[in-house]
PyMOL CGO cylinders between C-alpha atoms (Angstrom):
from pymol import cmd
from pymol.cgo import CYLINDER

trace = [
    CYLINDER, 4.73, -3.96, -22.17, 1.94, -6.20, -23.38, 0.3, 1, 1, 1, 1, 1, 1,
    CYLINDER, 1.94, -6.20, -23.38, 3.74, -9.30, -22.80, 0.3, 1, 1, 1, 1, 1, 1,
    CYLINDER, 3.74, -9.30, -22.80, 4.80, -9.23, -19.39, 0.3, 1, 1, 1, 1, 1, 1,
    CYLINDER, 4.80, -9.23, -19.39, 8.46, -9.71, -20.49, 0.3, 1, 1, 1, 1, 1, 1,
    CYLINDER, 8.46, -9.71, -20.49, 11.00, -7.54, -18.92, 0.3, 1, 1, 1, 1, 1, 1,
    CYLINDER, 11.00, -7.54, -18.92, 15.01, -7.73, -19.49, 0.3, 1, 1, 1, 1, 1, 1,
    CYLINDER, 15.01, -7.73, -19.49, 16.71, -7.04, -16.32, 0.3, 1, 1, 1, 1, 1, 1,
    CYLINDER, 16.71, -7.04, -16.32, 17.33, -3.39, -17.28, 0.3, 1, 1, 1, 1, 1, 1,
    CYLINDER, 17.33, -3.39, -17.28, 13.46, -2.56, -18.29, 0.3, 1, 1, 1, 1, 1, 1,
    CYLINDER, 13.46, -2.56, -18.29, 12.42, -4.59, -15.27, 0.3, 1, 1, 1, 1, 1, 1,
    CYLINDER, 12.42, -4.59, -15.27, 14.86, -2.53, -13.27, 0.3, 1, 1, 1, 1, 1, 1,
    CYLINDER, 14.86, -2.53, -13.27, 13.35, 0.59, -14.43, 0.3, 1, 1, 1, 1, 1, 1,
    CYLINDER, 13.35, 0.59, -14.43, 9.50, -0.10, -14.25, 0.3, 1, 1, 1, 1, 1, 1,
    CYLINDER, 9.50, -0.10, -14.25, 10.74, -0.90, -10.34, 0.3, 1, 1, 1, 1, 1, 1,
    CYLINDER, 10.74, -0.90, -10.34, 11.96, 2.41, -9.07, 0.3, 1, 1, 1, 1, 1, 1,
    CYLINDER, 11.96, 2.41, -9.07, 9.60, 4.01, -11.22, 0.3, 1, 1, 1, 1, 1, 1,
    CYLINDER, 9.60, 4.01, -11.22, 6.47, 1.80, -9.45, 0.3, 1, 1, 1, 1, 1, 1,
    CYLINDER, 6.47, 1.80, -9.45, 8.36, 2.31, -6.21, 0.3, 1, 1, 1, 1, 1, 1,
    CYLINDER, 8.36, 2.31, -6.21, 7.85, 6.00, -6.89, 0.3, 1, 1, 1, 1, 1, 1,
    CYLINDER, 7.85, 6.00, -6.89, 4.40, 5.53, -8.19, 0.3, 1, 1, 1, 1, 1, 1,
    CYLINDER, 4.40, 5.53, -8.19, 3.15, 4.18, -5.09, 0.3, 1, 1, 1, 1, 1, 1,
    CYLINDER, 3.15, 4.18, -5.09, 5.20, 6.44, -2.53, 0.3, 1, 1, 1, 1, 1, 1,
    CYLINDER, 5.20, 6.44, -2.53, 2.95, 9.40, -4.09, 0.3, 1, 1, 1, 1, 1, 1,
    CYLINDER, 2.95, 9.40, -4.09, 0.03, 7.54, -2.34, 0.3, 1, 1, 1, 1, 1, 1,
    CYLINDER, 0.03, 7.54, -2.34, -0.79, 9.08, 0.47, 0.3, 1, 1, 1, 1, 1, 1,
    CYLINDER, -0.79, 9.08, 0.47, -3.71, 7.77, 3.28, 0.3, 1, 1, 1, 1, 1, 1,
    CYLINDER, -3.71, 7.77, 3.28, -5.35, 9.47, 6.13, 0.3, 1, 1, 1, 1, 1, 1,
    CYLINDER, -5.35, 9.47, 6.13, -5.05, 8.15, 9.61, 0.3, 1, 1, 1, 1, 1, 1,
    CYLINDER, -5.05, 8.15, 9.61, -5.96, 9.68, 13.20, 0.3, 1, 1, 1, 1, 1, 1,
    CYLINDER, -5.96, 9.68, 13.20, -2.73, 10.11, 16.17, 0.3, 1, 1, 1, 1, 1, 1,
    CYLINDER, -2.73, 10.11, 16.17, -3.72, 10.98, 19.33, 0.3, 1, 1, 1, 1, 1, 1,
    CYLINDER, -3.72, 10.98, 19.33, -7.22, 12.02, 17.47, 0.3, 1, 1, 1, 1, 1, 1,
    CYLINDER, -7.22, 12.02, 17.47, -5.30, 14.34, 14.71, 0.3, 1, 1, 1, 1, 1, 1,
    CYLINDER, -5.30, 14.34, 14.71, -5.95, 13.55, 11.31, 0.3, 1, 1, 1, 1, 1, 1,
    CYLINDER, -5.95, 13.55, 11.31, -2.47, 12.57, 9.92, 0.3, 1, 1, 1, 1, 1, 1,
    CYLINDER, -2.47, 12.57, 9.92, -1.32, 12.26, 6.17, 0.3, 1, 1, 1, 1, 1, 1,
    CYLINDER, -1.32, 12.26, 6.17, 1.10, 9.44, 5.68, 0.3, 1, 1, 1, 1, 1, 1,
    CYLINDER, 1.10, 9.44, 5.68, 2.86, 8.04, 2.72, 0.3, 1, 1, 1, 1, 1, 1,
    CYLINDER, 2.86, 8.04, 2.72, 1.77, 5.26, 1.26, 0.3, 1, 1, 1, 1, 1, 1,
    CYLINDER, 1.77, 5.26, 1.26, 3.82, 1.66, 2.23, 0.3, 1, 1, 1, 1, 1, 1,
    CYLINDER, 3.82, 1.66, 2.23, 2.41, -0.43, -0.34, 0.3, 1, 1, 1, 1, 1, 1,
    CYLINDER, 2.41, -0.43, -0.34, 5.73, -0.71, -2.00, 0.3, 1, 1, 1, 1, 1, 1,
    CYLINDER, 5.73, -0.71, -2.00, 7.18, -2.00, 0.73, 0.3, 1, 1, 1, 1, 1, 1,
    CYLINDER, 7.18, -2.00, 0.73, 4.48, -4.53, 1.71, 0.3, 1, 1, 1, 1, 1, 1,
    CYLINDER, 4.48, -4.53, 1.71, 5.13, -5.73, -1.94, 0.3, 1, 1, 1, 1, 1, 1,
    CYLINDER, 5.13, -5.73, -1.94, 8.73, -6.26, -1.31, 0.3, 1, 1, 1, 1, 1, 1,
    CYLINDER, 8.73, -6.26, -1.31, 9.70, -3.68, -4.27, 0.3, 1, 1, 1, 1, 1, 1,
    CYLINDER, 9.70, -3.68, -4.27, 13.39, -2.33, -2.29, 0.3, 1, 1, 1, 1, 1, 1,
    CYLINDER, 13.39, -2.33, -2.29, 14.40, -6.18, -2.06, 0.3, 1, 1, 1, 1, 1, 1,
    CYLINDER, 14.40, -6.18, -2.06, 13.28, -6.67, -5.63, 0.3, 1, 1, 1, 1, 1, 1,
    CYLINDER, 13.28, -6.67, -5.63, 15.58, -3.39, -6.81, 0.3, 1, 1, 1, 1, 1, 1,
    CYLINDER, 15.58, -3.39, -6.81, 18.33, -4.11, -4.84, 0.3, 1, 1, 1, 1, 1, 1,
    CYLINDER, 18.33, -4.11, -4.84, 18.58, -7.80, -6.07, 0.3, 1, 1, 1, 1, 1, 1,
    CYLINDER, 18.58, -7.80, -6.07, 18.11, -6.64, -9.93, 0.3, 1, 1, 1, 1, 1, 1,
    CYLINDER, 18.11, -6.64, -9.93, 21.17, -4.63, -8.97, 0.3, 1, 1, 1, 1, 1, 1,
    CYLINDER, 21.17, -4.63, -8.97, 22.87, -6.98, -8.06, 0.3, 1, 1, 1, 1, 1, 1,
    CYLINDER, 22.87, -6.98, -8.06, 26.48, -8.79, -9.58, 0.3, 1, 1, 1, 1, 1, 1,
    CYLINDER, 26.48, -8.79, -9.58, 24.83, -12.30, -9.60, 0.3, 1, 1, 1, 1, 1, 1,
    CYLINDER, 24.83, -12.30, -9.60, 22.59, -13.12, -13.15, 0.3, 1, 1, 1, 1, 1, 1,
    CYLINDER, 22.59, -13.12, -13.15, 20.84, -15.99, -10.86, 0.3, 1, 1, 1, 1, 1, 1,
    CYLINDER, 20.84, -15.99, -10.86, 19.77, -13.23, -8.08, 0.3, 1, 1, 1, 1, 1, 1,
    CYLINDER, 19.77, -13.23, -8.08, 18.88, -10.76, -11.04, 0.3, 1, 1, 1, 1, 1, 1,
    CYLINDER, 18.88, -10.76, -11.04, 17.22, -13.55, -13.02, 0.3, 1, 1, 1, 1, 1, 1,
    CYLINDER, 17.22, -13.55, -13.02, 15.10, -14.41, -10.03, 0.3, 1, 1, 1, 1, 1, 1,
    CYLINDER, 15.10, -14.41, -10.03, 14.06, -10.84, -9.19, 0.3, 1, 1, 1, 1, 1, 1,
    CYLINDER, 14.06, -10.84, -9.19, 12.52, -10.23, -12.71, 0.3, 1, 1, 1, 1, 1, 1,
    CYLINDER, 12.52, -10.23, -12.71, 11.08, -12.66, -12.37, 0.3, 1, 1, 1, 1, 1, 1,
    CYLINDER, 11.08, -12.66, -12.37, 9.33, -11.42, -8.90, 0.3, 1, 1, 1, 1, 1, 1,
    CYLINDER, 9.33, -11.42, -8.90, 9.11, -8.11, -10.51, 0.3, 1, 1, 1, 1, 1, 1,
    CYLINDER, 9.11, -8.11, -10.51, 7.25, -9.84, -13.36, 0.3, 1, 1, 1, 1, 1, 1,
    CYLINDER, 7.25, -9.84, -13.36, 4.88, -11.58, -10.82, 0.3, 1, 1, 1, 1, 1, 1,
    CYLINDER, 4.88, -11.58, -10.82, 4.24, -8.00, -9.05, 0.3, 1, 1, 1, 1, 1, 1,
    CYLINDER, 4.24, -8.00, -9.05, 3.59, -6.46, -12.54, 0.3, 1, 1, 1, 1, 1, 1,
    CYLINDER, 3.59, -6.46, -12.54, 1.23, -8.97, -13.31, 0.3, 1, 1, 1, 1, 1, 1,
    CYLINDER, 1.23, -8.97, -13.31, -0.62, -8.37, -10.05, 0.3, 1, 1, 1, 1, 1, 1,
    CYLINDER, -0.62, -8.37, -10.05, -1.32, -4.40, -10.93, 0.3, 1, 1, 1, 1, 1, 1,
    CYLINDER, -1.32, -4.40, -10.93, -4.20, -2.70, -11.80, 0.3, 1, 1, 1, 1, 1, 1,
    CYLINDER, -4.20, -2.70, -11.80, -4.02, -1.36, -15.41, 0.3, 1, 1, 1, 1, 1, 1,
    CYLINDER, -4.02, -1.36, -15.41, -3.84, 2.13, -13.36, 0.3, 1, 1, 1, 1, 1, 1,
    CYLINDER, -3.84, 2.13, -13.36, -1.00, 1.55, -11.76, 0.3, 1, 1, 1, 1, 1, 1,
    CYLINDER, -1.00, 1.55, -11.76, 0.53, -0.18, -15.00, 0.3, 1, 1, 1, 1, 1, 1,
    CYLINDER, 0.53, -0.18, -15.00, -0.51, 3.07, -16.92, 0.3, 1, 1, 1, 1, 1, 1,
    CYLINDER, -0.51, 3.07, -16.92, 0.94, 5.42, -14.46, 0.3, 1, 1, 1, 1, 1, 1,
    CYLINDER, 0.94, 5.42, -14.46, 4.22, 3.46, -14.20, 0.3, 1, 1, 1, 1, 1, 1,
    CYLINDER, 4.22, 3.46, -14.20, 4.61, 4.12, -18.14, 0.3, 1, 1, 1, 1, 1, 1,
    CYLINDER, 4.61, 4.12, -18.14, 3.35, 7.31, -18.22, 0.3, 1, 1, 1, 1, 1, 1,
    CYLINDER, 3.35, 7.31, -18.22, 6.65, 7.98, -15.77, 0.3, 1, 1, 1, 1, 1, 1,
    CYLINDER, 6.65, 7.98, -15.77, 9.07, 6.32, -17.47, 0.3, 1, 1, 1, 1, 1, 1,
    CYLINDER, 9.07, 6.32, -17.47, 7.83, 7.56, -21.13, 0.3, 1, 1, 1, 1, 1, 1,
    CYLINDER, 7.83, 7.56, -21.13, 7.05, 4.35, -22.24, 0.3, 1, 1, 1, 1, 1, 1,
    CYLINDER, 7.05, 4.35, -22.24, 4.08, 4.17, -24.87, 0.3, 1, 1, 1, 1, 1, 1,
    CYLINDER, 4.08, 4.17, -24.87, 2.39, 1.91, -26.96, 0.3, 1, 1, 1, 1, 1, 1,
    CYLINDER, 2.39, 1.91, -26.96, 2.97, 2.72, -30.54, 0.3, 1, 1, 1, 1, 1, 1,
    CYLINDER, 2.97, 2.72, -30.54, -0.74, 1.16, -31.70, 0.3, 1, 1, 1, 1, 1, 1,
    CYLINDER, -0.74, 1.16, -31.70, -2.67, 3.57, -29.56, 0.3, 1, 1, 1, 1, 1, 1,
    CYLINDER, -2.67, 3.57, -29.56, -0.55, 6.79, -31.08, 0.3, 1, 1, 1, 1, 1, 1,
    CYLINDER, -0.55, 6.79, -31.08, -2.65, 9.21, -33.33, 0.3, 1, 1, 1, 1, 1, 1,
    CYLINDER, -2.65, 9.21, -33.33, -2.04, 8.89, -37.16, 0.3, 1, 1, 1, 1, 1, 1,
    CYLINDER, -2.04, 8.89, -37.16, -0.44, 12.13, -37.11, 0.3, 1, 1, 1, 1, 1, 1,
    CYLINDER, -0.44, 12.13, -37.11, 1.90, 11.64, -33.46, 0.3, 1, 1, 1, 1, 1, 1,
    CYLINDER, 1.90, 11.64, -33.46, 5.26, 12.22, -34.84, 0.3, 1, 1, 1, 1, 1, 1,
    CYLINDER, 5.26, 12.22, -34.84, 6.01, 9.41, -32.57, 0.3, 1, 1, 1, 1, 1, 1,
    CYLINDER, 6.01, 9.41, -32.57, 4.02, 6.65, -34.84, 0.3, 1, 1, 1, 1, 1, 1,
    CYLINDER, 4.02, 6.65, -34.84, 5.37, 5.15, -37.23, 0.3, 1, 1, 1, 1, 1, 1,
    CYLINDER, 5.37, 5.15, -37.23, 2.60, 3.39, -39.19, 0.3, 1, 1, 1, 1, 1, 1,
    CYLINDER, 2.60, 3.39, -39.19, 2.70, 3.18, -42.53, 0.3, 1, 1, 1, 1, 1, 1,
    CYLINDER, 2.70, 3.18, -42.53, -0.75, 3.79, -44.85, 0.3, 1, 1, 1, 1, 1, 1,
    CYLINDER, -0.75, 3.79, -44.85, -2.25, 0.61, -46.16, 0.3, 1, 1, 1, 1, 1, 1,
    CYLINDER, -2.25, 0.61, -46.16, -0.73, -0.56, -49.58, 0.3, 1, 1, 1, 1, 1, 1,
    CYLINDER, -0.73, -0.56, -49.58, -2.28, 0.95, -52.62, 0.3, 1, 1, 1, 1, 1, 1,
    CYLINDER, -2.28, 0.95, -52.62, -2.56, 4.68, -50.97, 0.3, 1, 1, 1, 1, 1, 1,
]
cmd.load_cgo(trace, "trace")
């Protein structure tokens, strides 16, 4: 989405789908002098559970205001994070598709 714009469903989506994204992230740390793996809490410092819950939600005003949030959090990505959040959810951009991607549907220039 090159626009930013999310309805509530889409916006929905791209949310568990980042929320997923950034669980895979995992960081190093030393306990009692081990070296632990642990999973990444990023989404949770961003406030992504609150965000999903609300966009599930009965209320249009709390869903309304949680796209918006979600929209504000999207904007704040890297184009990484963006990229792996579509790649996920199977989103593409039709412009960047090969000619021949049965996916595209460009049309050749008139007169061809």
């Amino acid at each position: 989405m090159t626009d930013n714009r999310f309805s509530e469903q889409s916006a929905l989506s791209a949310a568990q789908a980042l929320q997923q994204v950034l669980a895979r992230r995992t960081h190093k740390r030393k306990v009692l002098g081990e070296e632990c793996i642990v999973p990444g809490q990023l989404g949770e410092a961003l406030g992504l559970p609150a965000v999903i819950h609300r966009l599930q939600s009965r209320s249009g005003r709390a869903r309304s205001e949680a796209r918006e949030r979600f929209e504000a959090i999207w904007a704040s990505l890297s184009e990484s994070s963006r990229k792996r959040v579509r790649d996920e959810l199977g989103w593409y951009d039709p412009r960047e598709l090969d000619w021949e991607d049965p996916r595209s549907n460009r049309r050749p220039a008139e007169g061809y």
